[in-house]
N, C-alpha and C positions, 0 to 999 in steps of 0.2 A: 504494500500500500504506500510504505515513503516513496518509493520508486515512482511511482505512479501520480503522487503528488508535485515530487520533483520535478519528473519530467513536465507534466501539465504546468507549472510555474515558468521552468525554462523556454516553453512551445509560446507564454502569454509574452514572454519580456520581448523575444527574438520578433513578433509577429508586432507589438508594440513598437519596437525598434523601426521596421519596415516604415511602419506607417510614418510617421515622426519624417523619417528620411523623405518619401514621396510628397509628404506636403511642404517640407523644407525646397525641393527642390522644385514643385510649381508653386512656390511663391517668388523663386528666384527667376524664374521665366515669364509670369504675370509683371514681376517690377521690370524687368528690360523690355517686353514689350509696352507696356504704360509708357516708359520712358521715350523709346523714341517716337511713339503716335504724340509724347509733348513736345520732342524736336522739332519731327513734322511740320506742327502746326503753327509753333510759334517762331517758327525763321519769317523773317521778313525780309525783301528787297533790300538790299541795303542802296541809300539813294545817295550817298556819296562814297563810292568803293574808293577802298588805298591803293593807290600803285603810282608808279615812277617811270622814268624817261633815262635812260644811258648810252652814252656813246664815246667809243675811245677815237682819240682825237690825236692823231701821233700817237705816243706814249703817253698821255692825260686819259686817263677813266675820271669819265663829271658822269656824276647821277645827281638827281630833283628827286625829290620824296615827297609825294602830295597827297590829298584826296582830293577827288574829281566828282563835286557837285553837278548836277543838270540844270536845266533853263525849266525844265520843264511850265513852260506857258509862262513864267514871269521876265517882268522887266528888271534886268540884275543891273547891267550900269545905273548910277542913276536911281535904282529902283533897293532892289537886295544889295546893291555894294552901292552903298554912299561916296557921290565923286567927293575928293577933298579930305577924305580921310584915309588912315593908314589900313589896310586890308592884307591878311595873309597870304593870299594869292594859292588860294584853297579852303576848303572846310576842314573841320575840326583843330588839328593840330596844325601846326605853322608849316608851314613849305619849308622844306629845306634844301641845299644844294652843296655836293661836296665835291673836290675835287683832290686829283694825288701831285698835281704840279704846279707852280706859281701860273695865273693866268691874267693877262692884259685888258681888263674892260674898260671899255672909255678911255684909254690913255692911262690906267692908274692900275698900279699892283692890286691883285687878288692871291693874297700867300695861301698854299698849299694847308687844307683844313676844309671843315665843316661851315656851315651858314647857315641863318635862318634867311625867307627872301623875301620881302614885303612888297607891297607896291601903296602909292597912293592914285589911283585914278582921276582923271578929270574929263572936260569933254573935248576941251585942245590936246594936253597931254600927259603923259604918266610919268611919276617919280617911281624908280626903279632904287629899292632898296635892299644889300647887303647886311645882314647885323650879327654879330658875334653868339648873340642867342640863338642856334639853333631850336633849342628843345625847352618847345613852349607852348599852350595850348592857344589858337589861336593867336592873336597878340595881345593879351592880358596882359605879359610880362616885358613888352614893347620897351627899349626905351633909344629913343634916337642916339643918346649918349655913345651907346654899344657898334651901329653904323659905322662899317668898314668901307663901303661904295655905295654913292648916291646919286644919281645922275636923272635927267630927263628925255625921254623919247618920244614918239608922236603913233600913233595907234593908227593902223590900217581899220577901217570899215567896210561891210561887207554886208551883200543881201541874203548872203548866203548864212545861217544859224551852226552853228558849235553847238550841240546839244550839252556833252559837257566837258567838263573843260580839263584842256590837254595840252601838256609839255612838250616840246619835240629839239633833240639834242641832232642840229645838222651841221655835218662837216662839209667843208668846203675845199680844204687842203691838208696835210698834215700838220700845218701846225696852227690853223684857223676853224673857226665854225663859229655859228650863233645858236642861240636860246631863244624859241618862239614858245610864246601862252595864247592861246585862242581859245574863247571862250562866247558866246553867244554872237554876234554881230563883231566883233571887238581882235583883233589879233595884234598882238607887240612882238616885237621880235628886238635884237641885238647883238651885236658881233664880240668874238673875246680871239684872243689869240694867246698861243704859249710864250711865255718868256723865256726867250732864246739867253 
């Protein structure tokens, strides 16, 4: 009869056991499916994606680190980007632009390093700003002080719309090229060269 009991108690733990396991491991496959039908559903567009512009230029690698907002139907000069004021020349975080070789803008040394890139817009023409802050959320952390190159350029117009807006690193020679921003109606552009 102990036999008999024993075993009957070791049949209940072993069969108990079982059970404990199977519902352990459909709750672990009910929570990973829950979870991604919540991925799923909560991604959203993202409406100003990250991405950047490179081009080696001779022996210069310049990359632009931006995100790239759209027009989507609004008036951005003027409108979303206040002319007259300092603008990151992107959404969220500040533009940035780095280069590995000293470069010539506008007549004026650009030393080998990191930059944040601002612009101030207008409706004759844009100040094209350099600043030693890279890494700053928009221009919260702005301060003209920091400005390594500042210059002015005159903006091409266009019928044609920039949905959204895009850097483009063109070479022209080995040891020349410009940096154009186009962005709804509005394209600037600029030349830099290496220092020989």
């Amino acid at each position: 009869m102990k036999k008999l009991i024993i075993v009957f108690v070791v049949s209940l733990s072993v069969l108990s056991c079982k059970n404990e396991i199977k519902k352990t491991d459909k709750n672990k496959h009910e929570n990973h499916v829950t979870t991604s039908v919540k991925d799923k559903t909560s991604k959203k567009k993202v409406l100003s994606p990250h991405t950047s512009a490179m081009a080696m230029i001779g022996d210069a690698h310049i990359h632009i680190d931006y995100s790239s907002p759209g027009v989507r139907g609004r008036v951005v000069f003027g409108g979303l980007v206040g002319y007259g004021a300092v603008w990151q020349a992107g959404a969220h975080n500040a533009t940035w632009i780095e280069t590995n070789k000293d470069l010539i803008i506008n007549g004026k040394l650009l030393p080998k390093g990191k930059y944040g890139f601002f612009t101030i817009p207008t409706k004759k023409d844009w100040t094209i700003i350099i600043n030693k802050n890279w890494d700053q959320h928009g221009k919260d952390e702005y301060d003209a002080k920091e400005d390594v190159l500042r210059f002015n350029i005159t903006p091409t117009v266009s019928d044609k719309i920039t949905e959204h807006l895009e850097y483009s690193i063109n070479k022209i020679n080995e040891s020349e090229g410009n940096i154009q921003l186009s962005w709804e109606k509005i394209t600037i552009q600029f030349p830099f060269k290496l220092k020989q």
